[in-house]
C-alpha positions in Angstrom: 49.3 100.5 -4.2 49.6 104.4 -3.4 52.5 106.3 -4.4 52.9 108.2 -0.9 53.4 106.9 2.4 52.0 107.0 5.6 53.8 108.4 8.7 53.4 105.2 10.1 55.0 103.4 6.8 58.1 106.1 6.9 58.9 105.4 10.0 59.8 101.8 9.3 62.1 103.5 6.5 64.0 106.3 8.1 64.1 107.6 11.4 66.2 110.8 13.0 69.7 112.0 13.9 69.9 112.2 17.8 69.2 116.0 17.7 65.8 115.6 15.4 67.3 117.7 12.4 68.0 115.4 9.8 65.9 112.5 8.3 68.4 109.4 7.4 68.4 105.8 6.9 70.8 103.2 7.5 72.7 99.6 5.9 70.3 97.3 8.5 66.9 98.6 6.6 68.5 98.7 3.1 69.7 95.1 3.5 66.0 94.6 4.7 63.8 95.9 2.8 66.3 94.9 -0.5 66.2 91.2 1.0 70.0 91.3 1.1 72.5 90.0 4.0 73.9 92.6 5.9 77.8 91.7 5.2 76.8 92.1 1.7 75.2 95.4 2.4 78.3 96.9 4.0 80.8 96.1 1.6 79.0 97.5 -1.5 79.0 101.1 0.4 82.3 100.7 2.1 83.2 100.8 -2.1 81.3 103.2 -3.0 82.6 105.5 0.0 86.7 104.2 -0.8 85.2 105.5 -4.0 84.0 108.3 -3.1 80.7 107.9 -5.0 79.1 108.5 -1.4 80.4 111.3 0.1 81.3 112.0 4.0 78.6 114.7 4.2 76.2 111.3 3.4 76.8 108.4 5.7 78.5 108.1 9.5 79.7 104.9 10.7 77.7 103.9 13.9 77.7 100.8 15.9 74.9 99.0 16.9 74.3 96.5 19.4 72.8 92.7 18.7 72.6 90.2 21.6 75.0 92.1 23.4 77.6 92.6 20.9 78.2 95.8 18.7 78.3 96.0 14.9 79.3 98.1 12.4 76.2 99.4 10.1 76.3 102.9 8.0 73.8 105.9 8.3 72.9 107.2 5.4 71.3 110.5 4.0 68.8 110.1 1.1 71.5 110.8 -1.4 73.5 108.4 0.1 70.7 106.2 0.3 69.9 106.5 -3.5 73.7 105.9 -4.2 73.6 102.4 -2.5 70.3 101.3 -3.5 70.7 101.6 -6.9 74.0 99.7 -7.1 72.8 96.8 -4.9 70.2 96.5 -8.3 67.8 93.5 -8.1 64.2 93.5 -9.3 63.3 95.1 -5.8 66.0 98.0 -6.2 64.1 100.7 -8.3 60.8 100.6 -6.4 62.2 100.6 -3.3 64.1 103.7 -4.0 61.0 105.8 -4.6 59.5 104.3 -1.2 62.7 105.6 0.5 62.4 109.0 -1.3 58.4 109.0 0.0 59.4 108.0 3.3 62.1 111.0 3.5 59.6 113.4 2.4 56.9 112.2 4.9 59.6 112.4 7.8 60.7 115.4 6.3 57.2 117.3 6.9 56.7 115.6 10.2 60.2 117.4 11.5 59.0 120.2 10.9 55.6 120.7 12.2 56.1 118.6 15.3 58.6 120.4 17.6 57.1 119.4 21.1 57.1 115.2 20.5 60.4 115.9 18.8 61.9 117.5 22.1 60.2 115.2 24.5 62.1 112.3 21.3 65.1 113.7 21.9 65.3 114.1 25.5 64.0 110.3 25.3 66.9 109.4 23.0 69.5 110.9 25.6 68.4 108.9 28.5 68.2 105.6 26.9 72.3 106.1 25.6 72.5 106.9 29.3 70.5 103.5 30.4 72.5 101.7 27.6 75.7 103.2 28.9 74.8 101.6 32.8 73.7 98.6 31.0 77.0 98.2 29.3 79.0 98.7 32.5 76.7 95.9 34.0 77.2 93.4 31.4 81.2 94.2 31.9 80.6 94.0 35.8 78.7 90.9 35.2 81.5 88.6 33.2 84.0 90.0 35.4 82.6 88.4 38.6 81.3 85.1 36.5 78.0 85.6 34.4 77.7 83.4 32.0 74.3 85.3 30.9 76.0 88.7 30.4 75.4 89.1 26.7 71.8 89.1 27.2 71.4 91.8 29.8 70.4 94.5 26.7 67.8 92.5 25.6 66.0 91.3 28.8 66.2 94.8 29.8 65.0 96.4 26.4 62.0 93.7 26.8 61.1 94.3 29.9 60.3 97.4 29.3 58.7 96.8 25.8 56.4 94.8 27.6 55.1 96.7 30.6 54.7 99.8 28.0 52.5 98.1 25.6 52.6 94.6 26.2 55.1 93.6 22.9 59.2 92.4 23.2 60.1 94.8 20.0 58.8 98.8 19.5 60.2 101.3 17.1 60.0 104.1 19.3 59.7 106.9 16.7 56.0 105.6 16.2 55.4 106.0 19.7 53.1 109.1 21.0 54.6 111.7 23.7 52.5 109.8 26.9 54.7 106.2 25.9 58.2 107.8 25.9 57.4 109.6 28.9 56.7 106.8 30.6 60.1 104.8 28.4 62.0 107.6 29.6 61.4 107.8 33.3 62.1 103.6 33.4 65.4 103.9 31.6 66.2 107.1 34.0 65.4 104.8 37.2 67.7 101.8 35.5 70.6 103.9 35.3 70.3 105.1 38.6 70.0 101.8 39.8 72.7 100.1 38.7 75.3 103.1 38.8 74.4 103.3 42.9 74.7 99.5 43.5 77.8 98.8 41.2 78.9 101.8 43.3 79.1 99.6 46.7 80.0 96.0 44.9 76.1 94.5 45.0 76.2 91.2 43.3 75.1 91.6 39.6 72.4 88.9 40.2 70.6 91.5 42.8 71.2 94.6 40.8 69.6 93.0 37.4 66.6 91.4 39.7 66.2 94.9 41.4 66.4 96.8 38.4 63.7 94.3 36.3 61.2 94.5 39.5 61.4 98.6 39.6 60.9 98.3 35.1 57.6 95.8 36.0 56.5 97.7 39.5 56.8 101.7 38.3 56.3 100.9 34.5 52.8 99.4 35.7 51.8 101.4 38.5 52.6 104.3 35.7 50.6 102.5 33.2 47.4 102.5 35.6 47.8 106.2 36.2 47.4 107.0 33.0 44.9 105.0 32.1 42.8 106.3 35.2 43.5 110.0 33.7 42.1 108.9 30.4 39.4 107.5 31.5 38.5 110.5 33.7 39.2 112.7 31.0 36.3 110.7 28.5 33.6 111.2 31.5 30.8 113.8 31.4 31.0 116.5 33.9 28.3 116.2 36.7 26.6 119.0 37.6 25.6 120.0 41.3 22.2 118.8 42.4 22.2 121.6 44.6 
């Protein structure tokens, strides 16, 4: 097996802080990639930070969302990172720390010569907390007037638009090129919008979610075609005048 990493296989690994300066990692891929549960993850770093063996310049507390509940999970710098992986142990813990240090090196370089996918990224990664953020009220909105389905808004949402992009229910997005987040960006745009003005004037959640799933599907594919129009003019010789 290679030593190095590709882009591709970093990105699994690590990923960005919202503002694309920092490379960092989190609990959720440690426990994956070491084949250990979660719970167990958490509590050997919330003893190691009680510790003080990782220090506050090397993990933040973030919450993520599963099924429409949040969790607790760490980020982690690659010092922080090290610090964790190396007391988890296990046959799988030494190896895995040099794909993590690969992986932040690899990230590392693509930071820094990629400033234009980074910004379009970043603007991405704005909008979606704003889509999540609509979402969120909708699920609230939802159980308040009855749903017994509200729980699942994220992810029929989230797949939706997996799906009309390219066709799949789960994307890392950081692997994604500049064209796909565009496209991501301006469906998560048009969902907040959507359900902000409706909840606005008391629509029923059932027409809000149906109206907001149709204009994913509709513009996400009508999008889709554009593009793939443009591409294909783009491959075609020019013709010259017969006259």
């Amino acid at each position: 097996m290679s030593n190095t990493l590709s882009l591709f296989e970093s990105i699994e690994l690590v990923f960005t802080n919202d503002i694309q300066t920092e490379v960092l990692t989190d609990t959720l891929i440690v426990a994956r990639e070491l084949g250990v549960k979660h719970y167990e993850v958490l509590k050997v770093a919330r003893k190691l930070i009680e510790k003080e063996y990782i220090s506050q310049l090397q993990y933040q507390l973030r919450d993520y969302i599963n099924r429409g509940k949040k969790y607790p999970k760490y980020d982690l710098t690659i010092d922080g990172a090290r610090r964790l992986i190396m007391s988890l142990g296990g046959d799988k813990a030494e190896r895995f720390k040099t794909m993590f240090n690969d992986a932040f090196s690899e990230q590392g370089r693509f930071l820094s010569t990629n400033k234009e996918w980074l910004e379009s990224r970043c603007e991405s990664k704005t909008l979606t907390k704003s889509g999540n953020n609509a979402i969120e009220r909708l699920v609230d909105y939802a159980r308040a007037n009855g749903s017994e389905n509200h729980k699942r808004y994220y992810t029929i949402f989230q797949r939706q638009i997996n799906q009309v992009v390219l066709g799949v229910d789960h994307i890392n997005r950081d692997t994604l090129p500049k064209s796909y987040i565009t496209i991501i960006t301006l469906l998560e745009d048009m969902i907040s919008q959507i359900i902000t003005a409706r909840m606005r004037v008391k629509v029923d959640y059932h027409d809000i979610a149906k109206e907001s799933l149709n204009t994913i599907r509709e513009v996400g594919e009508l999008e889709m075609s554009r593009r793939s129009m443009e591409k294909y003019i783009d491959t075609q010789p020019t013709q010259q005048s017969l006259f």
